[in-house]
C-alpha positions in Angstrom: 15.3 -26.8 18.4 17.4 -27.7 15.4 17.8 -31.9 15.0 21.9 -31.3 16.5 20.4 -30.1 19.4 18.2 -33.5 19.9 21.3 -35.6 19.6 22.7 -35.0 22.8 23.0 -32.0 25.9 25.1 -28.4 24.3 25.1 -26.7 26.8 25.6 -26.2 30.2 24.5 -23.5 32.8 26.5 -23.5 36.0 25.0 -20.9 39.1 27.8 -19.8 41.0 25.9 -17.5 43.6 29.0 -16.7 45.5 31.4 -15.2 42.5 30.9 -12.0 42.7 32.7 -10.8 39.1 30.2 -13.8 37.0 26.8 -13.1 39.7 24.6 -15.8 38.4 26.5 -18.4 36.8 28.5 -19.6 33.4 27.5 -21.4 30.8 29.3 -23.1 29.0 29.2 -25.3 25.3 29.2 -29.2 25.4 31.0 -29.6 21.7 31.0 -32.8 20.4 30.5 -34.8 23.7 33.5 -32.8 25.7 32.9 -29.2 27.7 34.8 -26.8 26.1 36.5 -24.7 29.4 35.8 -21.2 28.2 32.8 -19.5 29.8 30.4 -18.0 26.8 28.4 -14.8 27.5 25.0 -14.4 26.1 24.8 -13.4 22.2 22.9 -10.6 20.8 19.6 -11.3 19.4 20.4 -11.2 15.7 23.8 -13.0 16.5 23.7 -16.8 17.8 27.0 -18.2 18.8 28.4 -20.6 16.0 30.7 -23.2 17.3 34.2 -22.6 14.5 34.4 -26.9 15.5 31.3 -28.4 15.6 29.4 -25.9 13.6 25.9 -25.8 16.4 24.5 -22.4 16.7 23.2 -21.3 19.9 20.6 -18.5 20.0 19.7 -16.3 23.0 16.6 -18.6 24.0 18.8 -21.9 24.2 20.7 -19.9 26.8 18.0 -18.9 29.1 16.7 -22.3 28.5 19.9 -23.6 30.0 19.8 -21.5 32.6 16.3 -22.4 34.1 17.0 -26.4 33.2 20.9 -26.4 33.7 21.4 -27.7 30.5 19.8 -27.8 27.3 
């Protein structure tokens, strides 16, 4: 986990057994201390999501991390 990471919670995994079209929840990016509204969807191994503001990349594990903690 990158030193970024350490500073603070980026992001967020919400379970939302009961909606059927998202089954299993959202997660969604904490940048730089607000929650950004827009539901991200899991990258591709050998592409981590790179935030165009605060510039945090968030790789497949972080994700699944976030989902088992709630937030990572």
């Amino acid at each position: 986990m990158s030193a970024r990471r350490e500073a603070g919670m980026v992001l967020i995994y919400e379970n939302e057994p009961l909606d059927h079209e998202h089954a299993g929840g959202h997660w969604y990016h904490v940048c730089l201390g607000r929650i950004n509204p827009e539901s991200l969807s899991v990258p591709p191994v050998d592409r981590p999501y790179e935030c165009p503001r605060c510039g945090i990349e968030l790789e497949t594990e972080d994700f699944w991390h976030a989902q088992m903690k709630g937030s990572v």
